[in-house]
N, C-alpha and C positions, 0 to 999 in steps of 0.2 A: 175536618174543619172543627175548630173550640168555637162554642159557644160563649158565649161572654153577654152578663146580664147589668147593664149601668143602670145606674150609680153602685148597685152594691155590690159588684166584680170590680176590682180594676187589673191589669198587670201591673205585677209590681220587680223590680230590680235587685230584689233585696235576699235573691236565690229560689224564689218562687215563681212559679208561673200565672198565679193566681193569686186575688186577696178576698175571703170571704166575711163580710162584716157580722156581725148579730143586730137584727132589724128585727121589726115586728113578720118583714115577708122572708125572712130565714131564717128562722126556727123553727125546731117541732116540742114543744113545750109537754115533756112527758110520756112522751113514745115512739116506739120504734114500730115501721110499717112497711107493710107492701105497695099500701094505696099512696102515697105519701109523694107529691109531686115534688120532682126532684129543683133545689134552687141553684144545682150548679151541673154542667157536665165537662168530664174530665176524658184525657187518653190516658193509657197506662204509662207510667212513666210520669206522669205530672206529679210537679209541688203544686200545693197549697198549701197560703199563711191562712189561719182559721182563728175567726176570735170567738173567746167565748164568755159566757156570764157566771157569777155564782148565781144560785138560787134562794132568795130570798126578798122580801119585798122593799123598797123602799120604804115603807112607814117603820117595819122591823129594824130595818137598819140604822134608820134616826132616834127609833126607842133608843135601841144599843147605844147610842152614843157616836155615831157616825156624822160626821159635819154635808152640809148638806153640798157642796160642792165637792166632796169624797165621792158618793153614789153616784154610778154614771148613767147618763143621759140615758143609755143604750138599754138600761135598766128600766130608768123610770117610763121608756117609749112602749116598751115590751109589754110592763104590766100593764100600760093605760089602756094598749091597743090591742092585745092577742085573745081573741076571746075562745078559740079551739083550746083546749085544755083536757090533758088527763087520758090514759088512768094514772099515770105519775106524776111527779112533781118536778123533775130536771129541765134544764130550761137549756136545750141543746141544738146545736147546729148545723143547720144540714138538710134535708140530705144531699150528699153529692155521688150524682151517675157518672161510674166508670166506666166507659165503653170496653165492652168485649167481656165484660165479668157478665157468668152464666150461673146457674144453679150446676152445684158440684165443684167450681174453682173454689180458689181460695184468692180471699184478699190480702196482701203481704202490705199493711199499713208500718212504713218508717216513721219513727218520730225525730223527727230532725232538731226541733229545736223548740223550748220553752220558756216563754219570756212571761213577766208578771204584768200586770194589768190596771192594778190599783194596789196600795202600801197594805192593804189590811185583810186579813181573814175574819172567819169567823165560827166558831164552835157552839152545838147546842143541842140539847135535848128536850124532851118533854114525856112525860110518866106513861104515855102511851107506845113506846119504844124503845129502840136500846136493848142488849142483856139483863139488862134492868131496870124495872116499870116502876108502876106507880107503890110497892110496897117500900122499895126503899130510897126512892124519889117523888113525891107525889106532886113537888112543881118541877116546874122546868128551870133551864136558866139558858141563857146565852152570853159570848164572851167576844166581844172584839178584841184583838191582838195584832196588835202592830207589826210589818215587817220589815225588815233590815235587810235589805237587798245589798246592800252593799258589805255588810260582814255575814250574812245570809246566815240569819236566822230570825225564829219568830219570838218577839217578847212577850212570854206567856205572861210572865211576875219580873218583878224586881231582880227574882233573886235566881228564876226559870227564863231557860233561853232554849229553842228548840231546831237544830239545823233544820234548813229550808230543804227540801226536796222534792220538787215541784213535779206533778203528774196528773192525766184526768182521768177521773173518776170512771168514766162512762166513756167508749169508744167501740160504737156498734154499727153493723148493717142491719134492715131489714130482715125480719124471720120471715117462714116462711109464709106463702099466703094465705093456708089454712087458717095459721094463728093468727089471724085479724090485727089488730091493734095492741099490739104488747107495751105494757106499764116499761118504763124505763126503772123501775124501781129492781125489780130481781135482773139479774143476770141469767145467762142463757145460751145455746147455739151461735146465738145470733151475737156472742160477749156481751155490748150491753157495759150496765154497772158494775163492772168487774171488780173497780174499787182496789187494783192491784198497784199496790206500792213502789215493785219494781219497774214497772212501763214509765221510768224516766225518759228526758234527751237521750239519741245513742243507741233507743232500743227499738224492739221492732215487736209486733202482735199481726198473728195469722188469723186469719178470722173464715171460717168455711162461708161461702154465699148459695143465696138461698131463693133469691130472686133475679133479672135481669138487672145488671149497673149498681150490684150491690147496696146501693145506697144509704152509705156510709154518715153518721154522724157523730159529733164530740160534745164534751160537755164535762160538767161538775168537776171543775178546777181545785184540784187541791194543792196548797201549799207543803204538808205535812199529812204524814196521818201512821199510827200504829197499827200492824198487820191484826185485823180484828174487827176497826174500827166502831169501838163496843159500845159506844152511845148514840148510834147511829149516822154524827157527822165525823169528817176530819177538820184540818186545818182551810175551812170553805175560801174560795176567793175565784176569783176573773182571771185567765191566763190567753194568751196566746201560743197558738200553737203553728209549727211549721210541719205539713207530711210531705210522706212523698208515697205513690198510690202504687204498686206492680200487680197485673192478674195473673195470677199464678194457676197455668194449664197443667202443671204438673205435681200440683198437691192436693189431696186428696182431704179433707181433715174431718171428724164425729165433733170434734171441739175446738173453742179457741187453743192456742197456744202461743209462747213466746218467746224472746230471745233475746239475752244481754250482752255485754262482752264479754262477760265471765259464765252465763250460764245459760242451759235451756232452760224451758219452762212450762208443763204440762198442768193439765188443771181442769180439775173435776167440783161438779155444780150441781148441789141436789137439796127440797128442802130441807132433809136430814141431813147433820153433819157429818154421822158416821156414811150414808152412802156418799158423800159428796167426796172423802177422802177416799174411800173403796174407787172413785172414777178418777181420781188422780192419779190413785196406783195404778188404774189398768192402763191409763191413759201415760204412763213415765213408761210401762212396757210396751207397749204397743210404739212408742218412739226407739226404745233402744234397741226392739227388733228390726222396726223397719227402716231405720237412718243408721244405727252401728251395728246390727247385723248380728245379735245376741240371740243364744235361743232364748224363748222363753223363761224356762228356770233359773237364765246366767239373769236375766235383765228382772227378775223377781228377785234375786239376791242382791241383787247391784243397788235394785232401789233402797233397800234395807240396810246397807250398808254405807251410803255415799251420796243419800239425796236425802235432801229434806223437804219435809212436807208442812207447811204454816197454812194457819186459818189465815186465809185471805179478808176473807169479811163473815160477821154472823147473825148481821143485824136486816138484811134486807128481802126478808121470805126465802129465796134461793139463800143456799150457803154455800162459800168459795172454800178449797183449799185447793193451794197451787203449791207446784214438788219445784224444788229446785234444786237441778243437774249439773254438776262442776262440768264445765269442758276441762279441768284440767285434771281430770282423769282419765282423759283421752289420749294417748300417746300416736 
């Protein structure tokens, strides 16, 4: 039997089995948990459309230059009303219990489909963050930037246009129960703020679970963003999103990982950045051993040869790098 929570459930027709709003009672504003009641339950096999929010407040936004019927309601209901907060700052959606996911499955999260939410992003820093602080930034600034959905791109400048490639930031389960209340802010086991570029429409992210019903959430919409993302935002915005949830009794995983139509994707997470690529690497063999059946030493040269390794992100405590594996050196 589906649960179903009205008004902020509906079934919807639109290839989904599910439509989950962003309210003040379907959020988790900055973290991932085990205690974390869940606002939706799902069977394996289900879509859900999922909306989500940027993060940032309404007063910031009208600073910026944002018209006041731009900001959505969904926003300003959020900030009036949610007073649980923290230790992060993400303002994400969820969680949703998947029946039958256990500690040791994996979650096979599809991303079906990503729609935009409002015309505009937004970019910013402040001297306390970023690759670069306050020696060679000591204010901040922030930048609204209009988006062009229709020839899909973002008007940075005049003279700067930036293609659209829309993804979310943050797409996590529950860690485990030990770790109490996890910041949405670092990445982790648990993926988290993974802040990976590649998890467009199309692709898919495994996620290990760590609790009963996984309890999956989304968040920090980005329009754009450079593998790195070195001032600590990308191209911030409000997206919708469509998944579709499988429990997967037959995957075993130490980390997240992914998958595109052209490549796989392993990905190693540590505050240092030199171990964080040391567990990419071990994490690209450890897949070439155990899915194409390399020894060791062939899938340690393979990676050196035919995979690349990008700083995912470097800005948020945890640092990302994730390797990326041509399927088409697979014959």
């Amino acid at each position: 039997m589906r649960f179903l929570l009205i008004p902020l459930l509906t079934l919807v027709a639109n290839g989904a089995d599910y439509q989950l709003k962003a309210t003040p009672g379907t959020v988790a504003w900055g973290y991932y948990w085990s205690a974390a009641k869940p606002v939706l339950r799902i069977k394996s096999g289900d879509r859900v459309e999922i909306q989500t929010l940027l993060t940032n407040s309404p007063e910031r936004l009208a600073a910026a230059g944002v018209k006041a019927e731009d900001i959505e309601g969904e926003l300003k209901a959020i900030y009036a009303e949610v007073k649980d907060k923290g230790p992060g700052g993400h303002i994400l959606t969820g969680p949703i219990f998947v029946e039958g996911a256990e500690p040791g499955d994996t979650l096979e999260v599809r991303i079906l489909k990503i729609q935009y939410a409002i015309p505009y992003a937004y970019n910013s820093f402040r001297p306390t963050s970023g690759v670069l602080t306050a020696e060679d930034f000591p204010q901040g600034a922030t930048k609204i930037v209009a988006l062009d959905t229709k020839r899909n791109v973002a008007k940075f400048s005049e003279h700067i246009e930036i293609p659209l490639r829309p993804f979310f930031g943050s797409m996590g389960v529950a860690p485990p129960e030990a770790a109490g209340r996890v910041s949405s802010a670092p990445p982790g086991t648990h993926a988290g703020n993974l802040d990976n570029k590649d998890l467009v429409a199309g692709t898919t992210l495994f996620i290990p679970v760590h609790v009963a019903g996984a309890l999956f959430e989304a968040g920090d919409g980005h329009a754009a963003q450079g593998n790195g993302e070195v001032d600590i935002t990308a191209l911030e915005t409000s997206l919708v999103g469509t998944f579709e949830f499988v429990v997967r009794k037959d995957l075993h995983l130490k980390a997240p990982r992914g998958e595109t139509p052209t490549h796989f994707i392993a990905m190693g997470l540590n505050p240092d950045l030199t171990e964080a690529l040391k567990m990419a690497v071990r994490e690209t063999i450890d897949f070439l051993v155990t899915e194409k059946h390399l020894s060791r030493e062939d899938a340690y040269m393979l990676s050196s040869t035919a995979v690349d390794f990008n700083v995912t992100q470097a800005v948020d405590g945890t640092k990302g790098v994730h390797a990326m594996i041509p399927k088409s050196i697979f014959k």
